[in-house]
Residue, then its C-alpha position, 0 to 999 in steps of 0.5 A: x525533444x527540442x519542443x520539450x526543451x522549448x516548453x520549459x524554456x518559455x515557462x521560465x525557470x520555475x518549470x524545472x522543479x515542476x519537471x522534477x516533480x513530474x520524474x519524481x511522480x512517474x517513478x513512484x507510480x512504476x516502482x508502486x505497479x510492480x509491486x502491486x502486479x507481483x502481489x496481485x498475480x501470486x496472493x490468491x494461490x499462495x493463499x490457498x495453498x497455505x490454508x489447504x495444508x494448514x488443515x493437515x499439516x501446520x508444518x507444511x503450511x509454514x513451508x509454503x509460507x516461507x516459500x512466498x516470504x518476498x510478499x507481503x501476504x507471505x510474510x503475514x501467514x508466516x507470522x503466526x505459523x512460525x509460532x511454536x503451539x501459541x495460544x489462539x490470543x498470540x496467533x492473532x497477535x502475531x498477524x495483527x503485527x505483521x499486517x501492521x508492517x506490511x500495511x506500513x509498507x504498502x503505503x510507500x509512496x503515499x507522503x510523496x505523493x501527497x507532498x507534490x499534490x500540494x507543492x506542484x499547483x503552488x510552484x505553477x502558480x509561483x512561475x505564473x505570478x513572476x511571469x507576470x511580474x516581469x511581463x508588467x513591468x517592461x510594458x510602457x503604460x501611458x507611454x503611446x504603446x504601439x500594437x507590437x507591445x500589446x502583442x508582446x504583453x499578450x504573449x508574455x502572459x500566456x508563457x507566464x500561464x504556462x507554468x499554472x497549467x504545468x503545476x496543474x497537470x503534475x497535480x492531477x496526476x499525482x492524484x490519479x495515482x494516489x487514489x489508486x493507491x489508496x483503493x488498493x491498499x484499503x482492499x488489501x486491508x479488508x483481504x488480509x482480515x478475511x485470510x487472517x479470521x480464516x486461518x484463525x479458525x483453522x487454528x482453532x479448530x483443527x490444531x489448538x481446541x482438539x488438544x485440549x478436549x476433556x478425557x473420555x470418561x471412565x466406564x463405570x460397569x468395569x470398574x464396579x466389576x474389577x473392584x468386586x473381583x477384589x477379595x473382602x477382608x473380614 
């Protein structure tokens, strides 16, 4: 701990926003993993078994859809399920608007991330410069310096460099875990549209075209014979 404590103190005060950055940074990235671990873990069988009940029974697949309202994908199968006999135009709509929020919120983090992305390598190079600044300025140029004054210079400089190669890891990792992200959200994407289309044809097929087939035609040999049971006047 104390070498820590060191550290920082020798990269000047510039260190302690990098540091903070550094928290800011490892507690996007946990708060992000549980949330990608949980929907991970349970988005594939509550997919299937909402679309396993939707070809028999829309109001079960609604339950089991309510059952799994604290993910996202939950909440997308809810959207059109909830609906009462929608048109196949308003099922799409209903979970192109969900997919939208939820997609809103998988992307939590991400402006953070971006902005210590940006800011961590400036702030280092910030702490480097006056490192510098005050390095040069105590060094007595022309004035017969001794060996111990040049060492001292040197070190200066090396504490003054700490803080470039600070910002420079806090970036990198902010990146790491941003690409990360980014992947995951962009297959989480391509996942709902593959779900969607299919519940959609569900839909489509199973529940909203049959209602609307055209009736059987009337069978004409029975009515040509009903029609001549009929007496004739006149």
């Amino acid at each position: 701990m104390m070498r820590v404590y060191d550290f920082l103190l020798k990269g000047g005060p510039v260190m302690w926003p990098l540091l903070g950055l550094s928290v800011f940074t490892i507690s996007c990235a946990l708060e992000r993993a549980w949330f990608w671990f949980q929907l991970l873990r349970q988005e594939d069988r509550i997919v299937h078994d909402v679309l396993e009940a939707a070809r028999y029974d829309l109001t079960a697949a609604t339950s089991v859809a309510q059952q799994a309202q604290a993910l996202p994908i939950g909440r997308f199968l809810l959207a059109p399920l909830r609906l009462r006999n929608p048109t196949p135009e308003t099922f799409r709509l209903a979970m192109e608007a969900a997919g939208d929020k939820e997609f809103i919120q998988m992307r939590k983090g991400d402006k953070l991330l971006e902005t210590i992305i940006a800011v961590a390598p400036l702030l280092g190079l910030l702490g480097t410069v006056t490192g510098l600044i005050g390095t040069f300025s105590n060094l007595n140029i022309g004035g017969g310096g001794s060996a111990a004054d040049a060492s001292k210079a040197a070190s200066g400089i090396g504490e003054a460099l700490l803080t470039t190669a600070a910002g420079m890891i806090v970036a990198i990792l902010a990146l790491l875990i941003f690409r990360i992200l980014v992947t995951l959200q962009s297959r989480q994407i391509d996942y709902f549209a593959e779900v969607g289309n299919e519940l959609e044809l569900i839909y489509r097929q199973i529940w909203y075209e049959p209602s609307f087939a055209e009736p059987t035609p009337y069978d004409v040999s029975s009515t040509r014979k009903t029609t001549g049971s009929l007496p004739v006047e006149g």
